[in-house]
VOBA-762013 format. One record per residue: residue number from 1; residue in three letters; z, x, y of N, C-alpha, C, O in turn. Coordinates in nm, 2 decimals. Atoms other than C-alpha are relative to their C-alpha. Example, Ala and Ser with C-alpha at 12.3 -4.5 7.8 and 13.67 -1.06 7.14 Angstrom:
# VOBA-762013
<pt seq="1" type="ALA" n_z="0.00" n_x="0.09" n_y="-0.12" ca_z="0.78" ca_x="1.23" ca_y="-0.45" c_z="0.00" c_x="0.09" c_y="0.12" o_z="0.07" o_x="0.19" o_y="0.12"/>
<pt seq="2" type="SER" n_z="0.00" n_x="-0.09" n_y="-0.11" ca_z="0.71" ca_x="1.37" ca_y="-0.11" c_z="0.08" c_x="-0.08" c_y="0.11" o_z="0.09" o_x="-0.03" o_y="0.22"/>
END
This chain:
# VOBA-762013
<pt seq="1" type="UNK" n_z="-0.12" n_x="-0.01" n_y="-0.09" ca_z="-2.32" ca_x="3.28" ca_y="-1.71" c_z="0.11" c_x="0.06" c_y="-0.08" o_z="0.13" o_x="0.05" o_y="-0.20"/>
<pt seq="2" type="UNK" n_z="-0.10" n_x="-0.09" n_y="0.06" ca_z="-2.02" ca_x="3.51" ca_y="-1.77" c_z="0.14" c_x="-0.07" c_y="0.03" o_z="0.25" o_x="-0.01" o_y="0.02"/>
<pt seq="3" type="UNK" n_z="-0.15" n_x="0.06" n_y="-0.03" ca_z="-1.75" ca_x="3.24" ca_y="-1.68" c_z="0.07" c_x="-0.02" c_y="0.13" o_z="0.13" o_x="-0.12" o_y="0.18"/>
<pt seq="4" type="UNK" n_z="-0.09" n_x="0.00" n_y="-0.11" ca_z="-1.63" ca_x="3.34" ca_y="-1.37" c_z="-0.06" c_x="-0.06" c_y="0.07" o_z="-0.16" o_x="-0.12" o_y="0.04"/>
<pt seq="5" type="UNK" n_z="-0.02" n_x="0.08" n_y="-0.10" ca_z="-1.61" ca_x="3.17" ca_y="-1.05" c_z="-0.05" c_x="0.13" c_y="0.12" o_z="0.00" o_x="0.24" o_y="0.15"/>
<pt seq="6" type="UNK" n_z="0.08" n_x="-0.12" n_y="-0.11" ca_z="-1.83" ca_x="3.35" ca_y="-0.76" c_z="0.06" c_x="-0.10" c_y="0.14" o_z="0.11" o_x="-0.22" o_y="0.13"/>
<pt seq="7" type="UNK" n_z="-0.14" n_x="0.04" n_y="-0.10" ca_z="-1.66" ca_x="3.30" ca_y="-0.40" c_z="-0.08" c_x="-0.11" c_y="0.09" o_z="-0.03" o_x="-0.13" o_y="0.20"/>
<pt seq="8" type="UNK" n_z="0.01" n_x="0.14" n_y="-0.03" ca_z="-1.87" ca_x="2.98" ca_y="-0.32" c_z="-0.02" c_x="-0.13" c_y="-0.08" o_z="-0.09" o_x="-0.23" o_y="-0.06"/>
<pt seq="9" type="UNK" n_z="-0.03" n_x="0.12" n_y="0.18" ca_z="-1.79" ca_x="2.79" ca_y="-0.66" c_z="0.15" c_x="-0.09" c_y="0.14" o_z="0.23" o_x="-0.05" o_y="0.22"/>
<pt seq="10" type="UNK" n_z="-0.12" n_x="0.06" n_y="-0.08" ca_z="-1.57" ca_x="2.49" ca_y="-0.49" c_z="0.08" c_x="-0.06" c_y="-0.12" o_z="0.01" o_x="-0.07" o_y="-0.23"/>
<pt seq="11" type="UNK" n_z="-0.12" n_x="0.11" n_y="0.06" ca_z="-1.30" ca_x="2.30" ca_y="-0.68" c_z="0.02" c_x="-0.13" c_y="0.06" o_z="0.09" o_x="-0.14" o_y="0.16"/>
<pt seq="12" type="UNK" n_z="-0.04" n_x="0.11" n_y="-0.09" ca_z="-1.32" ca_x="1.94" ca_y="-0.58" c_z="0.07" c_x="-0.07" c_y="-0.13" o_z="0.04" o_x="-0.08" o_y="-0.25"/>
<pt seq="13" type="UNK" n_z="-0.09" n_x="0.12" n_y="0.04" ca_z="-1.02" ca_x="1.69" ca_y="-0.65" c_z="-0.04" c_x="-0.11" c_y="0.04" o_z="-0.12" o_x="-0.12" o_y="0.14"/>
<pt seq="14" type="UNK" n_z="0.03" n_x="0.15" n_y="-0.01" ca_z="-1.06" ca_x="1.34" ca_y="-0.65" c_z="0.10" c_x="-0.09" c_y="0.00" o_z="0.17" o_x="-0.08" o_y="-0.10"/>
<pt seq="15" type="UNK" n_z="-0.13" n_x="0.11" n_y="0.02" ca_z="-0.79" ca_x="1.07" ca_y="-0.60" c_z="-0.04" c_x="-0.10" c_y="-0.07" o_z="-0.12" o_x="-0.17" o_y="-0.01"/>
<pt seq="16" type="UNK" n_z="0.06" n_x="0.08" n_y="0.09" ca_z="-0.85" ca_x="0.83" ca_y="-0.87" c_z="0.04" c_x="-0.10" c_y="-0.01" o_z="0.04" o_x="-0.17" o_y="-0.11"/>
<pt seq="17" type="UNK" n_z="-0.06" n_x="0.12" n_y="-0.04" ca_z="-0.68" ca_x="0.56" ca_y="-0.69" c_z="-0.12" c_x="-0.12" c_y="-0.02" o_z="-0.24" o_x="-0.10" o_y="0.01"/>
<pt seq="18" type="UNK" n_z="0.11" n_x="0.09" n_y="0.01" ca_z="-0.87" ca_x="0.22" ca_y="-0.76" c_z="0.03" c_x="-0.11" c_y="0.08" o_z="0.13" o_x="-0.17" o_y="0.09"/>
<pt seq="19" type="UNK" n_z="0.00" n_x="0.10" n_y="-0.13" ca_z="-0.99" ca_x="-0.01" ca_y="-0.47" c_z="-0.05" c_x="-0.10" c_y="-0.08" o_z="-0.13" o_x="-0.12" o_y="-0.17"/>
<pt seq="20" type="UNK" n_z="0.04" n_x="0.14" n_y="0.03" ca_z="-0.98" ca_x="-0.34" ca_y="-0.50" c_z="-0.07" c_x="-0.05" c_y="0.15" o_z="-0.06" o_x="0.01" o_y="0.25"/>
<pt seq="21" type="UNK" n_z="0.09" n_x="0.08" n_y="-0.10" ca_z="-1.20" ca_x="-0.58" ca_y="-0.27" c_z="0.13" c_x="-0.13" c_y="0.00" o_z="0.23" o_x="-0.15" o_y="-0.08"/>
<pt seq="22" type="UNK" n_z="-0.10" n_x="0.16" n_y="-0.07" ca_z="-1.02" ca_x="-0.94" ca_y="-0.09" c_z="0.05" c_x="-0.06" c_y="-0.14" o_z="0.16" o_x="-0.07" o_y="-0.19"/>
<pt seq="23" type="UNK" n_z="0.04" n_x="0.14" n_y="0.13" ca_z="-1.16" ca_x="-1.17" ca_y="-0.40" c_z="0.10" c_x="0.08" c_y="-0.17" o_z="0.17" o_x="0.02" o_y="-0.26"/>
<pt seq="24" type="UNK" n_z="-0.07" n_x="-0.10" n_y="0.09" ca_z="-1.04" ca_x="-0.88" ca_y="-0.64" c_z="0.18" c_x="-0.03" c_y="0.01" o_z="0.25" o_x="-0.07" o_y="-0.09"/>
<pt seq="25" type="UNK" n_z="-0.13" n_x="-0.02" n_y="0.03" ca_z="-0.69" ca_x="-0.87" ca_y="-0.54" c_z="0.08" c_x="-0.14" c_y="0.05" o_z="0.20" o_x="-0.17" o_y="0.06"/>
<pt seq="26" type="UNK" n_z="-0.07" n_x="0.15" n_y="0.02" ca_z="-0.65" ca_x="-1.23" ca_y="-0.48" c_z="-0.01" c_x="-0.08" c_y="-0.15" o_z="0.05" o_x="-0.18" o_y="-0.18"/>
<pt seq="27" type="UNK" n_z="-0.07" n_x="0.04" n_y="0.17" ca_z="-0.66" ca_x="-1.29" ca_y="-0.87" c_z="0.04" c_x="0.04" c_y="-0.05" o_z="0.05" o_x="-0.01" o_y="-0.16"/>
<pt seq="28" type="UNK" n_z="-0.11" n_x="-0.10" n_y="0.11" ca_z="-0.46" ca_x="-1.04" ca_y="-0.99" c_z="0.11" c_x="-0.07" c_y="0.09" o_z="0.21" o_x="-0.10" o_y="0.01"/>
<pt seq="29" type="UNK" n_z="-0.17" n_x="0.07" n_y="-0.07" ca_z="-0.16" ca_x="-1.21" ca_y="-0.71" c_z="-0.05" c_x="-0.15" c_y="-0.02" o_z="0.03" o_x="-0.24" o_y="0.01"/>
<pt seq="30" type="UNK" n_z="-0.04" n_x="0.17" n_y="-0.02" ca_z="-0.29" ca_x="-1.57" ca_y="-0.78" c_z="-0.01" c_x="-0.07" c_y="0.12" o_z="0.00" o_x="-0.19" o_y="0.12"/>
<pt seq="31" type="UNK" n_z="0.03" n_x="0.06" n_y="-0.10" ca_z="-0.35" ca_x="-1.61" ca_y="-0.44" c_z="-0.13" c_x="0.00" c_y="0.05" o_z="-0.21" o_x="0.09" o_y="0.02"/>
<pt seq="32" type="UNK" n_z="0.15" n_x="-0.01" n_y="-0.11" ca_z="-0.67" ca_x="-1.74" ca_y="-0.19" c_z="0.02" c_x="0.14" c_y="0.06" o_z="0.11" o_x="0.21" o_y="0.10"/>
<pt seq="33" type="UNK" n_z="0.04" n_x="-0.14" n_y="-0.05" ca_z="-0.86" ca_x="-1.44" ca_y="-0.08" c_z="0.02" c_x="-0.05" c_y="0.18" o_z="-0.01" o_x="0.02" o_y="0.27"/>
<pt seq="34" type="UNK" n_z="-0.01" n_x="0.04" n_y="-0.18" ca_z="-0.79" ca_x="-1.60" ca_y="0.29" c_z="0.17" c_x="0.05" c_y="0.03" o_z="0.22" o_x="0.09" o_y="0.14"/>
<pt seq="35" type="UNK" n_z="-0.12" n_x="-0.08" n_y="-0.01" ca_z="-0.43" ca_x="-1.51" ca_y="0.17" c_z="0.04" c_x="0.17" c_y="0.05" o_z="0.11" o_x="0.22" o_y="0.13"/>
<pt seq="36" type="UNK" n_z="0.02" n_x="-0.12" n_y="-0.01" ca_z="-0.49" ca_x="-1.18" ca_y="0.13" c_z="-0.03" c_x="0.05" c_y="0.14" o_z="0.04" o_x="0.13" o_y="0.19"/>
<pt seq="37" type="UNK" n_z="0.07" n_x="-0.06" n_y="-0.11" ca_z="-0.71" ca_x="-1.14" ca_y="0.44" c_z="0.15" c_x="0.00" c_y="0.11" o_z="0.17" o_x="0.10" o_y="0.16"/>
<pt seq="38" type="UNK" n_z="-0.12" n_x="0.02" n_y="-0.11" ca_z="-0.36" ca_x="-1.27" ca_y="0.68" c_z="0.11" c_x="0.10" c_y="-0.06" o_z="0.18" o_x="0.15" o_y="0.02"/>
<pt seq="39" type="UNK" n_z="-0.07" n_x="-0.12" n_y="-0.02" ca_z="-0.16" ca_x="-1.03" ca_y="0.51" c_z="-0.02" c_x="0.14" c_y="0.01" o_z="0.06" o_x="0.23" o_y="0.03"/>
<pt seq="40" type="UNK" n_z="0.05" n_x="-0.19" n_y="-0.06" ca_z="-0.39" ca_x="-0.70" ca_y="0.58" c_z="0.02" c_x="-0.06" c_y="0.17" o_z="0.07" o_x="0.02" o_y="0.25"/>
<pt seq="41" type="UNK" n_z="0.02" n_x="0.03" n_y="-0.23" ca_z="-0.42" ca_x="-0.89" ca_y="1.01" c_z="0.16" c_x="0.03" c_y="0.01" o_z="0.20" o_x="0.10" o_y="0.11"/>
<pt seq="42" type="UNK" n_z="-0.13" n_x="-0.02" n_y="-0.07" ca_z="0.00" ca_x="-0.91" ca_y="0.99" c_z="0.06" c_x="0.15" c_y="-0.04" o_z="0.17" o_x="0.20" o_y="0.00"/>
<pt seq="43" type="UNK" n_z="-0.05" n_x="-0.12" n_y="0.01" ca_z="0.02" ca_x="-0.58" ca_y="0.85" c_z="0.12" c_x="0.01" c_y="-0.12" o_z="0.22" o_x="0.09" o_y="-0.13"/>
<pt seq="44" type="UNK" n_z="-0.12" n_x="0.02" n_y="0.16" ca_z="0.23" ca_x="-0.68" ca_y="0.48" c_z="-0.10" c_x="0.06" c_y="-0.06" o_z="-0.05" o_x="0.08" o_y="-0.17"/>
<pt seq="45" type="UNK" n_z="0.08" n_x="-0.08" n_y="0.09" ca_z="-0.07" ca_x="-0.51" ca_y="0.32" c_z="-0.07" c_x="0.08" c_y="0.01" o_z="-0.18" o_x="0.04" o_y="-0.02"/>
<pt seq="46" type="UNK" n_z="0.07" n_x="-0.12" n_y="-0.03" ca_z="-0.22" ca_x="-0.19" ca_y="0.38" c_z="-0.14" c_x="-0.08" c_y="-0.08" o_z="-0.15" o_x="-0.16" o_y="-0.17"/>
<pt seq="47" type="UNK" n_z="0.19" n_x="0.05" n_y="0.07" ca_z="-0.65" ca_x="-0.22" ca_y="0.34" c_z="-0.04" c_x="0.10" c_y="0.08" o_z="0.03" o_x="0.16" o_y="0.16"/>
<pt seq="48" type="UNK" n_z="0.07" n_x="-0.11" n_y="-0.11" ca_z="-0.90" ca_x="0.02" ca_y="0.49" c_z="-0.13" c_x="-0.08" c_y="0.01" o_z="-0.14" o_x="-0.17" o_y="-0.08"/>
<pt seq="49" type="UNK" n_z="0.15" n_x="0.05" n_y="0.01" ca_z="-1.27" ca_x="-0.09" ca_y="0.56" c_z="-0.12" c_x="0.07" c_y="-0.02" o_z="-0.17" o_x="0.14" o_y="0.07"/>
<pt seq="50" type="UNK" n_z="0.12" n_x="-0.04" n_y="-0.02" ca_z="-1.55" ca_x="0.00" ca_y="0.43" c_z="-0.11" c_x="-0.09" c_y="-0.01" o_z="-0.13" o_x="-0.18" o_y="-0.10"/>
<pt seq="51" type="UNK" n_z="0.10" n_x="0.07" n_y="-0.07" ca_z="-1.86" ca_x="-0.12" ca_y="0.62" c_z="0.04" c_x="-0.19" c_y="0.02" o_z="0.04" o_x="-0.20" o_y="0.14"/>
<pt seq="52" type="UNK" n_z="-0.06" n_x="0.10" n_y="-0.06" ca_z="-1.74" ca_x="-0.50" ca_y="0.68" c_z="0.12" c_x="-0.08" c_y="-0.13" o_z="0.17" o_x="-0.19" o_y="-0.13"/>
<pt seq="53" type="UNK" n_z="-0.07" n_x="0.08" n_y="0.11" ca_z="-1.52" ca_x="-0.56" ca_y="0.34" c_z="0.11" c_x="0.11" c_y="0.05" o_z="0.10" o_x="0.21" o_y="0.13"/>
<pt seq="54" type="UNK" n_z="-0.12" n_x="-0.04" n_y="-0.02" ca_z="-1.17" ca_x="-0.47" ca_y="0.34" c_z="0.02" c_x="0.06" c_y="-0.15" o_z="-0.03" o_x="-0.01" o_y="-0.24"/>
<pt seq="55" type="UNK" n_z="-0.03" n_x="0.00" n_y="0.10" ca_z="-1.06" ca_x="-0.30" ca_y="0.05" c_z="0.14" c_x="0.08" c_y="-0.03" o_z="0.15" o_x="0.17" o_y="0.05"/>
<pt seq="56" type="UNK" n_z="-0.08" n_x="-0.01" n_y="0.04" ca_z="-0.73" ca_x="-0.21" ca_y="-0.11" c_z="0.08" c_x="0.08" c_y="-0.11" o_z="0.04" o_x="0.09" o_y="-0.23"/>
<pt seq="57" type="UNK" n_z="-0.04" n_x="-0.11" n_y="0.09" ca_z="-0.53" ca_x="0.03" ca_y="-0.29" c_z="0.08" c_x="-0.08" c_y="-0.09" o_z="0.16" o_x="-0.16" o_y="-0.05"/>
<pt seq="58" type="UNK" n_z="-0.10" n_x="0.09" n_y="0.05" ca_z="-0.41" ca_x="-0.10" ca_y="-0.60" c_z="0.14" c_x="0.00" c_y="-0.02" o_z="0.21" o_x="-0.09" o_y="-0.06"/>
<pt seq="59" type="UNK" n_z="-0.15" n_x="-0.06" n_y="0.04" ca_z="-0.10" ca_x="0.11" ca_y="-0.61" c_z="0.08" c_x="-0.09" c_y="0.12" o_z="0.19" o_x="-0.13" o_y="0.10"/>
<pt seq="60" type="UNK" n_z="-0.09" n_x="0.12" n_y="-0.13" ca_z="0.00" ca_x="-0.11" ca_y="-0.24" c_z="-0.02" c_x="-0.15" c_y="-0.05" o_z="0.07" o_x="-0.23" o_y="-0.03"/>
<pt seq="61" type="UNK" n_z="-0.03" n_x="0.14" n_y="0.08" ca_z="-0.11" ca_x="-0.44" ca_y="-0.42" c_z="0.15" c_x="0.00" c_y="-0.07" o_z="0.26" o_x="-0.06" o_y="-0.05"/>
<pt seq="62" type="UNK" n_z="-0.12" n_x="0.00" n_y="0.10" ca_z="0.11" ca_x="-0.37" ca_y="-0.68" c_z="0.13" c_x="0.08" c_y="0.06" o_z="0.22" o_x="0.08" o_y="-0.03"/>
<pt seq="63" type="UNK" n_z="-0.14" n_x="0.05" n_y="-0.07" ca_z="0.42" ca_x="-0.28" ca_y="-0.46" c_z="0.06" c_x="-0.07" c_y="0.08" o_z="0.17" o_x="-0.06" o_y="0.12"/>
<pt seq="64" type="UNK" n_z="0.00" n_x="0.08" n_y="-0.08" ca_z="0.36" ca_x="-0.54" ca_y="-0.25" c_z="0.07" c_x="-0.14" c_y="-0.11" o_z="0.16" o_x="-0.22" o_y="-0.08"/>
<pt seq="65" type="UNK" n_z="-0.03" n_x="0.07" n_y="0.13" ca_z="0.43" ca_x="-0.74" ca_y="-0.54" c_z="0.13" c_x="0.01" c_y="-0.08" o_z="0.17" o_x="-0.08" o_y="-0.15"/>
<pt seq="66" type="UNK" n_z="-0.10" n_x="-0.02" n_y="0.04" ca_z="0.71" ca_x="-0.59" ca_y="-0.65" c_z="0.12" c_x="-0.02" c_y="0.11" o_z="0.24" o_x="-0.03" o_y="0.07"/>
<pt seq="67" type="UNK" n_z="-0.10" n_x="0.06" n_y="-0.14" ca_z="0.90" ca_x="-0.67" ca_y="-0.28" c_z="-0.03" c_x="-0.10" c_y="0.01" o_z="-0.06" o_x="-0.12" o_y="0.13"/>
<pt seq="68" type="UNK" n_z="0.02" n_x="0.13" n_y="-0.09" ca_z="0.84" ca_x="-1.00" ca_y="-0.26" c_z="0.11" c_x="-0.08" c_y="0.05" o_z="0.11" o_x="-0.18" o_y="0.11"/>
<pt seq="69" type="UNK" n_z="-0.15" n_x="0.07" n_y="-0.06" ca_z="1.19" ca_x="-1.08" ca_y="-0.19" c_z="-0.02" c_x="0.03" c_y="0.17" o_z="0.03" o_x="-0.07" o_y="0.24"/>
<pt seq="70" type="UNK" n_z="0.04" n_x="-0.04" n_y="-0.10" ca_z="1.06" ca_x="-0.88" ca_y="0.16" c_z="-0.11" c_x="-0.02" c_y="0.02" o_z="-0.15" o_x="0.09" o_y="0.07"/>
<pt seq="71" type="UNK" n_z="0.16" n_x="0.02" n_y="-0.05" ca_z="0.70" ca_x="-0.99" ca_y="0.22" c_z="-0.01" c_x="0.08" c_y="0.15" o_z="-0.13" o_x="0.12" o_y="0.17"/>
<pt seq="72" type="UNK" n_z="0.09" n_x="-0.04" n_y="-0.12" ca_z="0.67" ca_x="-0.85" ca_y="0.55" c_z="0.06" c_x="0.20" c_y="0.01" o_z="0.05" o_x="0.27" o_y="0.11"/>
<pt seq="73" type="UNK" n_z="-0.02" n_x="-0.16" n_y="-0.02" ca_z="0.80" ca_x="-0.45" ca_y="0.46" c_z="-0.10" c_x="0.05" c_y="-0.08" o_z="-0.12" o_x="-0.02" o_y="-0.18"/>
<pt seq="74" type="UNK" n_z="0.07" n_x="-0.06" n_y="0.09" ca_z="0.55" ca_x="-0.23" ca_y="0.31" c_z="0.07" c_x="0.10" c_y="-0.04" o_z="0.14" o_x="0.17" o_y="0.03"/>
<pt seq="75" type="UNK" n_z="-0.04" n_x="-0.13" n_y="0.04" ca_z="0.65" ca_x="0.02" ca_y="0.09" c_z="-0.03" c_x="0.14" c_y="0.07" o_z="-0.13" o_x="0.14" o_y="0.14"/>
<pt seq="76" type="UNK" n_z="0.04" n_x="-0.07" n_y="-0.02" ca_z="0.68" ca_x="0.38" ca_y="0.19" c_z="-0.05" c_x="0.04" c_y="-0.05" o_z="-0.01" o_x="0.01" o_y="-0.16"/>
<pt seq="77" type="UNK" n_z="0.08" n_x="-0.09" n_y="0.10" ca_z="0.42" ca_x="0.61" ca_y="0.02" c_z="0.13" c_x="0.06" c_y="-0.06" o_z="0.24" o_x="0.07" o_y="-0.01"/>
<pt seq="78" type="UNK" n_z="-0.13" n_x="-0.08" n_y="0.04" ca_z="0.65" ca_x="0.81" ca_y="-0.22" c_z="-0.04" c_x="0.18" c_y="0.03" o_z="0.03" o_x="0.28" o_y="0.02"/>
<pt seq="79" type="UNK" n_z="0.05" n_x="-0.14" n_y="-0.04" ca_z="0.43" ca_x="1.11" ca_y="-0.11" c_z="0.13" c_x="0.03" c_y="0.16" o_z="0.13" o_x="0.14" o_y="0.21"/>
<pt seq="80" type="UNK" n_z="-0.10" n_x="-0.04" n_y="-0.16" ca_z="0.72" ca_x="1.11" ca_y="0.23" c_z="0.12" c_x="0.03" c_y="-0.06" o_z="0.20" o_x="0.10" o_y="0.00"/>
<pt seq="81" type="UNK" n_z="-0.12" n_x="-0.06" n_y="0.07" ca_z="1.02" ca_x="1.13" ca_y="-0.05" c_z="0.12" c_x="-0.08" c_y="0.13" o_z="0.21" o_x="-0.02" o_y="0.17"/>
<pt seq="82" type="UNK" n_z="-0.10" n_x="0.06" n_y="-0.09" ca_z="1.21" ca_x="0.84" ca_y="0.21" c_z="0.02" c_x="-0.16" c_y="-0.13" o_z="0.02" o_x="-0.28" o_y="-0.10"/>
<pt seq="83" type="UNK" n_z="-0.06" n_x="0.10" n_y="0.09" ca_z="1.29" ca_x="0.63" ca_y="-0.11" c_z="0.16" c_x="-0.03" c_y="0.02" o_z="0.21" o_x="-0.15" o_y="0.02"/>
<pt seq="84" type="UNK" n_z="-0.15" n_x="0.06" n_y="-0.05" ca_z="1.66" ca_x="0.65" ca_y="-0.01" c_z="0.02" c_x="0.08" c_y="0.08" o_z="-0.05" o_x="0.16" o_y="0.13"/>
<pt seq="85" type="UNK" n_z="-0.04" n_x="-0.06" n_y="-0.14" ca_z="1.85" ca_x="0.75" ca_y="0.24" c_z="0.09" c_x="0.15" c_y="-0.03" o_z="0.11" o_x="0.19" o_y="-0.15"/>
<pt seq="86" type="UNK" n_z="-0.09" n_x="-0.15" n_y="0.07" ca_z="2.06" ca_x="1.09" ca_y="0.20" c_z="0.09" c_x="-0.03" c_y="-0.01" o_z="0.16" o_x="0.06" o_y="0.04"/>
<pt seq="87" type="UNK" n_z="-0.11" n_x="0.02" n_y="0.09" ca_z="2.35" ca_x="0.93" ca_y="0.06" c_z="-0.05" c_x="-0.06" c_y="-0.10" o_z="0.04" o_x="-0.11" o_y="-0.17"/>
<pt seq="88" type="UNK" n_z="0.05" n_x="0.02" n_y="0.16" ca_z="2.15" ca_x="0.82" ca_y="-0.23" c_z="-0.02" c_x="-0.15" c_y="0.00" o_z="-0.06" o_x="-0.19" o_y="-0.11"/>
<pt seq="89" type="UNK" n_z="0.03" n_x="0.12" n_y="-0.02" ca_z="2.12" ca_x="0.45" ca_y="-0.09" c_z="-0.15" c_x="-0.01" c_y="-0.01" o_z="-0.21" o_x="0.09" o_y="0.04"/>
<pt seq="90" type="UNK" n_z="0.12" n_x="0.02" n_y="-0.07" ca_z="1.77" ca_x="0.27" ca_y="-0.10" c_z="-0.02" c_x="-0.04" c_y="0.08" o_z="0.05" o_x="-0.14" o_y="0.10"/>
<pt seq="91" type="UNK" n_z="0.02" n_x="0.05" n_y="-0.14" ca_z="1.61" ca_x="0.24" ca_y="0.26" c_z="-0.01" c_x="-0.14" c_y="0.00" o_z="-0.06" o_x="-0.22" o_y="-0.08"/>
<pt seq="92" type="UNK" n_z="-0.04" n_x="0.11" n_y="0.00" ca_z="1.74" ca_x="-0.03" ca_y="0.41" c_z="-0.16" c_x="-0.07" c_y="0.11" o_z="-0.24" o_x="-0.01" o_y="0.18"/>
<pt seq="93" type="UNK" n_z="0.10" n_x="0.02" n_y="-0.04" ca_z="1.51" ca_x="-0.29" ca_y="0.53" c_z="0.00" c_x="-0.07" c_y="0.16" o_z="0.04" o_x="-0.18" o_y="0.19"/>
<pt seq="94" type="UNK" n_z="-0.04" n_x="0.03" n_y="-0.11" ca_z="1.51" ca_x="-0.30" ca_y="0.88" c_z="-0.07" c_x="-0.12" c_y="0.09" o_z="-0.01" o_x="-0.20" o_y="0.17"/>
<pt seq="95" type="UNK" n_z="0.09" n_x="0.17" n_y="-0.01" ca_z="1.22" ca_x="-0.58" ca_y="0.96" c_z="0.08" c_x="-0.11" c_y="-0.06" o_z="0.06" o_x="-0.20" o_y="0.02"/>
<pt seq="96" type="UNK" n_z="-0.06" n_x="0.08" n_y="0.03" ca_z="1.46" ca_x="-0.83" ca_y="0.74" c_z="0.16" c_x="0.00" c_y="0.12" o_z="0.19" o_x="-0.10" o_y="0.18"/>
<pt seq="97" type="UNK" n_z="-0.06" n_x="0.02" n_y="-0.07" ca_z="1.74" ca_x="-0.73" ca_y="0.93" c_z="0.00" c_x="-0.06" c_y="0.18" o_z="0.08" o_x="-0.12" o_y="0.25"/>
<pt seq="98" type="UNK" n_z="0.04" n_x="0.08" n_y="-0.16" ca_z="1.55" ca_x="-0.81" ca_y="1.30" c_z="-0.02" c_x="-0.13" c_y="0.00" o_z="0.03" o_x="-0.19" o_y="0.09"/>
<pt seq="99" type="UNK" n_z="0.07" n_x="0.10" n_y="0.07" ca_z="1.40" ca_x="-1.10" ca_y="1.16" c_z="0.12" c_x="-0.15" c_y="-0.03" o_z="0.10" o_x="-0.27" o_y="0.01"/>
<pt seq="100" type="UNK" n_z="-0.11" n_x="0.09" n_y="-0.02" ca_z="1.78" ca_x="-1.25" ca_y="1.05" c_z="0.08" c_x="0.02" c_y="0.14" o_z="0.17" o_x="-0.06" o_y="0.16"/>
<pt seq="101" type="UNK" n_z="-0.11" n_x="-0.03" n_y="-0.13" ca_z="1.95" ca_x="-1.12" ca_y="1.40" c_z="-0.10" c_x="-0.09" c_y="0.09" o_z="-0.07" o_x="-0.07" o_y="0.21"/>
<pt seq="102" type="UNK" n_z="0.06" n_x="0.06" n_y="-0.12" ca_z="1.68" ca_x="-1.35" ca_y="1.58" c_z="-0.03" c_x="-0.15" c_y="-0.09" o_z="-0.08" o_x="-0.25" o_y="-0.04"/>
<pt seq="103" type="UNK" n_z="-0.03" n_x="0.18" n_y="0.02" ca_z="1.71" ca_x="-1.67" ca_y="1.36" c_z="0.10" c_x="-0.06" c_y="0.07" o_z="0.07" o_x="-0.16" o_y="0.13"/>
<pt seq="104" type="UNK" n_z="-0.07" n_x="0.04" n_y="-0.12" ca_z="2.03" ca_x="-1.71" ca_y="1.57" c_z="0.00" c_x="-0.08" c_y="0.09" o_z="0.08" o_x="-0.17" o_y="0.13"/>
<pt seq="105" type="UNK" n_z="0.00" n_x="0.02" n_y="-0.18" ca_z="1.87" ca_x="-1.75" ca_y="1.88" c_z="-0.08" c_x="-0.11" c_y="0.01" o_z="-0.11" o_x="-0.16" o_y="0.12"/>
END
């Protein structure tokens, strides 16, 4: 072979993000894996499924983890660049704010 790349050579990337399973990412938080399971059903934990397990990105474990003053916001991806607002504020959390405007009532 002379090196080059002939015009059905592919380039595949890989995202080398690491999935965690229930049981997995209920001992890295310390919590029951039944924990886990009620925060992918209310939607505080991104999961996807493959074939009947749930499994997890560890990069949303671990900012899930890092909001726990807000358990029920998920981070945005930083791939959307909505870390702050365009005056240089961080997004405000607007589920905390609905959440206290209806303790109130």
């Amino acid at each position: 072979m002379d090196g080059t790349r002939g015009a059905h050579d592919a380039v595949r990337v890989y995202n080398t993000t690491t999935m965690l399973t229930v049981p997995e990412a209920a001992r890295r938080t310390g919590r029951n894996p039944e924990t886990i399971r009620r925060w992918i059903r209310q939607g505080k934990l991104r999961a996807s499924k493959v074939g009947t397990q749930h499994v997890i990105e560890e990069r949303d474990l671990e900012a899930m983890q890092q909001h726990r003053e807000y358990p029920d916001m998920l981070p945005v991806p930083q791939e959307w660049g909505w870390e702050e607002t365009s005056w240089g504020e961080p997004m405000p959390n607007v589920a905390a704010w609905i959440r206290e405007s209806r303790a109130g009532h």
